[in-house]
C-alpha positions as CSV (number, residue, x, y, z in Angstrom):
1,X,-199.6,65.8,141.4
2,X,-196.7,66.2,143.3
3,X,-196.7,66.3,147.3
4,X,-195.5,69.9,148.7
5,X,-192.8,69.5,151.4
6,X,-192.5,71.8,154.2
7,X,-189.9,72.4,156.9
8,X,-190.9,74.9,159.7
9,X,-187.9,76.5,162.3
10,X,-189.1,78.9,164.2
11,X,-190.4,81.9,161.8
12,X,-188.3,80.8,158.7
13,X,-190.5,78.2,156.5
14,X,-188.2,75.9,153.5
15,X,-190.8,74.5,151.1
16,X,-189.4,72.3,148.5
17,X,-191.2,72.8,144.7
18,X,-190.2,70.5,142.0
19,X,-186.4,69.4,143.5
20,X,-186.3,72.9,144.7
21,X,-186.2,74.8,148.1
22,X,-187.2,78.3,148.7
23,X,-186.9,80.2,152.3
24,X,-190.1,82.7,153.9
25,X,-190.2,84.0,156.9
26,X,-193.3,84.1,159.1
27,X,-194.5,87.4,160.0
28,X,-196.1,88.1,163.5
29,X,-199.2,88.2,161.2
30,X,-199.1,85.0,159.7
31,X,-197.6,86.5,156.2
32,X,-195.2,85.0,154.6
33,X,-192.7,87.0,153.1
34,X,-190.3,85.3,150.6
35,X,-186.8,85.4,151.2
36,X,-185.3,83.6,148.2
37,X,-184.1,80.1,147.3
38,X,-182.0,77.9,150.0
39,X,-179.2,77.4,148.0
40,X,-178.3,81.4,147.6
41,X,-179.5,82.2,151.2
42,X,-177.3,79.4,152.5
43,X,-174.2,80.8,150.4
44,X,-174.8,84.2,151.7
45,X,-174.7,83.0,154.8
46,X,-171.5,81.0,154.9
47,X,-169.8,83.9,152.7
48,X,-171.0,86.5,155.3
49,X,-169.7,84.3,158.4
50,X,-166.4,83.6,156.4
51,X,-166.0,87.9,156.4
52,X,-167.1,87.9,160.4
53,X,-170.4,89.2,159.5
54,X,-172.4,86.7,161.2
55,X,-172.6,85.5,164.8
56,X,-169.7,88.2,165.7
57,X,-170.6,91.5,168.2
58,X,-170.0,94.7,166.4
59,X,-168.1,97.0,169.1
60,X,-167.2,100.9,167.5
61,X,-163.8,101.3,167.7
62,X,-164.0,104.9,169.1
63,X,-166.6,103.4,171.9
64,X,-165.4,102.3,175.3
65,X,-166.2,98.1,175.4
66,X,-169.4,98.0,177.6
67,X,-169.1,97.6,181.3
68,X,-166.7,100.1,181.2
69,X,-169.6,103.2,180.9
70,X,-168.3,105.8,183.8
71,X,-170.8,106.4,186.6
């Protein structure tokens, strides 16, 4: 039988099964919900940052920049 591998970070769990590794994310309950293998989450990832949708602020471009709200 082989030996499950786990990798814990925070609420996201990566379990490896047969050569594999899939991503959860820890609920506040202790649930696991499955987010889907490493490989795909990993290329969304880099795909999304590559587009500015990750790690980037989102200001509306009919919005004043904040610190700027009149008082």
């Amino acid at each position: 039988m082989a030996m499950k591998t786990r990798y814990k970070y925070g609420e996201i769990l990566i379990r490896e099964r047969k050569g594999r590794y899939y991503v959860y994310k820890l609920g506040s309950d202790g649930k696991e919900t499955y987010v889907g293998p490493l490989e795909t989450v990993v290329n969304t990832f880099v795909k999304l940052k590559e587009q500015g949708g990750v790690g980037e602020v989102f200001h509306s471009p009919t919005a004043d920049p904040p610190g700027f709200e009149p008082g």
